[in-house]
C-alpha positions in Angstrom: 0.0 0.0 0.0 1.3 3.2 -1.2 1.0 6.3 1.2 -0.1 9.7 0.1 2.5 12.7 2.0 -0.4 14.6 3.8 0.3 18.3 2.9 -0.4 20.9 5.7 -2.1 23.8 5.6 -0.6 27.3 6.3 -1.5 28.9 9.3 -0.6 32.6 10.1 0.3 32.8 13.5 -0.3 36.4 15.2 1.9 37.1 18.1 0.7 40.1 20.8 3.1 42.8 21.7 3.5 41.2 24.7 4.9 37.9 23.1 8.5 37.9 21.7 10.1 35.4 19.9 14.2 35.7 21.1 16.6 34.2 18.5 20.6 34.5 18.2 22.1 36.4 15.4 23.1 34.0 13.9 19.3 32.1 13.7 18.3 35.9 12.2 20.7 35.8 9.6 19.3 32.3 8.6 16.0 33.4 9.1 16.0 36.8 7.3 17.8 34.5 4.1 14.9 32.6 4.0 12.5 35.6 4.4 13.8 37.6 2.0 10.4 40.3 1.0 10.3 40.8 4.5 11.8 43.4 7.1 12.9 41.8 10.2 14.9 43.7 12.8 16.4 41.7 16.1 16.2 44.0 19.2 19.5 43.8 21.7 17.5 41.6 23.7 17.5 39.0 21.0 13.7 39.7 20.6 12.6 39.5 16.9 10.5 42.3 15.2 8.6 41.7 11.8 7.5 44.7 10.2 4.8 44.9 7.6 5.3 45.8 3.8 4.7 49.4 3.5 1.8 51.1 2.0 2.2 53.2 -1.4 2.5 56.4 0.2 5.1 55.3 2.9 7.2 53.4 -0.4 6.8 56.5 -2.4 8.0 58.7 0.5 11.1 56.4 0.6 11.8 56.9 -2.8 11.7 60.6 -3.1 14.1 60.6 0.2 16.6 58.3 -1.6 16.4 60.1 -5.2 17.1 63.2 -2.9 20.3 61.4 -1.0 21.5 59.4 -4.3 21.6 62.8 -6.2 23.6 64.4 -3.2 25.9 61.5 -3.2 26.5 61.3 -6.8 27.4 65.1 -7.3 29.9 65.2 -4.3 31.7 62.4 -5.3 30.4 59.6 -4.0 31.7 60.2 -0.3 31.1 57.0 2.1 28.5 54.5 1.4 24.5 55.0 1.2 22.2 52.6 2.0 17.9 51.9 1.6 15.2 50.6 3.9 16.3 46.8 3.0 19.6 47.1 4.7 20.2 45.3 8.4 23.3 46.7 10.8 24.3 44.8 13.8 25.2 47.9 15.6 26.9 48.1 19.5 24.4 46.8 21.3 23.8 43.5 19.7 20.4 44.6 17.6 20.2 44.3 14.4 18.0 47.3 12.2 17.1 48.3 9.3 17.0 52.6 9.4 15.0 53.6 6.0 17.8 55.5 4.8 21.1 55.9 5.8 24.5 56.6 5.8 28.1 55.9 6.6 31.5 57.7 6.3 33.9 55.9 4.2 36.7 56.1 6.8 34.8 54.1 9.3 33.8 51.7 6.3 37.3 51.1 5.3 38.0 50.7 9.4 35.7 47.4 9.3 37.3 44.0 8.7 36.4 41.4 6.1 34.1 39.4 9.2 32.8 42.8 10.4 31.8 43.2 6.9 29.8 40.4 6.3 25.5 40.6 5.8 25.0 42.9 8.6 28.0 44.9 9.1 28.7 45.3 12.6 28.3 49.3 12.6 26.1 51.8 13.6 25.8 54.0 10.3 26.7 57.8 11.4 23.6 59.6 9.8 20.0 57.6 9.9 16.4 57.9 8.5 13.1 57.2 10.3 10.0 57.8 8.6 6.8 57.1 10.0 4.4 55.0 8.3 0.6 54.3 9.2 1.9 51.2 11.5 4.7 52.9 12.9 3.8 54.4 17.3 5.9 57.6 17.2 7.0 56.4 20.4 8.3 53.1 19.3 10.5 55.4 16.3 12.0 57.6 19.4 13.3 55.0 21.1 14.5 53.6 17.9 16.1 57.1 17.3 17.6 57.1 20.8 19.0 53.6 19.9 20.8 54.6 17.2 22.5 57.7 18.9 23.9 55.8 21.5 25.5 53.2 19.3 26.9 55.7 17.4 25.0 57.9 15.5 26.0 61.6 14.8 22.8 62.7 13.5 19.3 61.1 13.1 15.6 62.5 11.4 12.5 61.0 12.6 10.2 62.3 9.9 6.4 62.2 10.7 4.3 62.8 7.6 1.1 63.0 9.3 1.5 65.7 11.6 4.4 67.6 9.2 6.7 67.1 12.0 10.5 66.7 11.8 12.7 65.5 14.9 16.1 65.8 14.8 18.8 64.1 16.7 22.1 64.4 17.8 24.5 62.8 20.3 24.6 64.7 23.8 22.1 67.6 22.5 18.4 67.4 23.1 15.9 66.5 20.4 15.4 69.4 18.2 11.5 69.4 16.6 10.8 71.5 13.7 7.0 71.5 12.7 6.4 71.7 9.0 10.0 72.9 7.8 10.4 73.3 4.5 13.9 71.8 4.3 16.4 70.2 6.4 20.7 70.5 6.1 22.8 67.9 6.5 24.7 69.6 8.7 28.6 69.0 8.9 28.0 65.4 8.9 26.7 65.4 4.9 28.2 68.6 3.5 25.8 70.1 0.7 22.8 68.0 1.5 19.6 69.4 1.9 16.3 67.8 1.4 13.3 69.1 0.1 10.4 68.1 2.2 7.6 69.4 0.4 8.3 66.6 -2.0 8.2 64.1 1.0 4.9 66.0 2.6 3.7 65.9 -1.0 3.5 61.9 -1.5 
């Protein structure tokens, strides 16, 4: 008698806030290879963190931020390394996140080894980009923000479409919020840049 396989159905499984699942970085790096279309971040704790796919306006917000970041890059000369939303750092701490836009200074790229290198590089990248999307607590980016700054960040823009709101962050000053600015500077840390964010507003 031959035996059929019984195939198994799917089941979604939901977890609560108040449920984490805890893996080693190592078990993320296999996991997020195996689940590539979507973003995972591990928290220091080793808890895991599965974020949705974005809507359209959140995904066309990214893009105008990165055509706005590529361009700068391009026309200085390409200084340091830019990176989008899809990109994982292991940073200090031990989490692992994904910032929606970032980037890092080419002398503390060339400073990582081979190993430090690999999948996740083990760095905190020196500017970072939140922006808020329909699932996103503002409270939950904050502490994200203040996550980054202490594993070293030099500057960091939480940027809430909703209420127009920009909140910018920088190591041992206090939040700086701007309500409906039509631009931001880069600052010393990205000569040149500045982003238009009627265009981001506008999505």
């Amino acid at each position: 008698m031959v035996q059929t396989p019984t195939l198994l159905e799917t089941i979604a499984l939901t977890l609560p806030r108040a449920i984490a699942l805890r893996i080693t970085p190592e078990q993320f790096e296999t996991l997020a290879q195996h689940n590539r279309d979507l973003r995972l971040e591990r928290t220091h704790t080793g808890a895991l963190i599965v974020n949705p796919p974005t809507g359209w306006e959140t995904g066309e917000r990214n893009v105008k931020f990165s055509i706005q970041l590529g361009n700068w890059w391009e026309s200085t000369g390409e200084p340091g390394k830019i990176f989008d939303s899809s990109t994982g750092f292991t940073i200090p701490n031990g989490a692992i996140r994904s910032p929606d836009a970032s980037w890092v200074s080419q002398e503390r790229w060339d400073a990582l080894t081979p190993e430090q290198k690999r999948t996740f590089a083990n760095i905190c990248p020196d500017f970072v980009v939140e922006l808020r999307s329909q699932s996103d607590t503002l409270k939950s980016l904050q502490e994200k923000m203040e996550e980054y700054i202490e594993n070293g960040a030099r500057l960091g823009w939480l940027l809430d479409p909703f209420k127009k709101r920009v909140e910018i962050s920088r190591p041992g000053q206090p939040v700086k919020i701007l309500n409906n600015p039509a631009q931001l500077s880069g600052e010393e840390i990205l000569p040149g840049f500045v982003l238009n964010l009627k265009r981001i507003w506008g999505a």
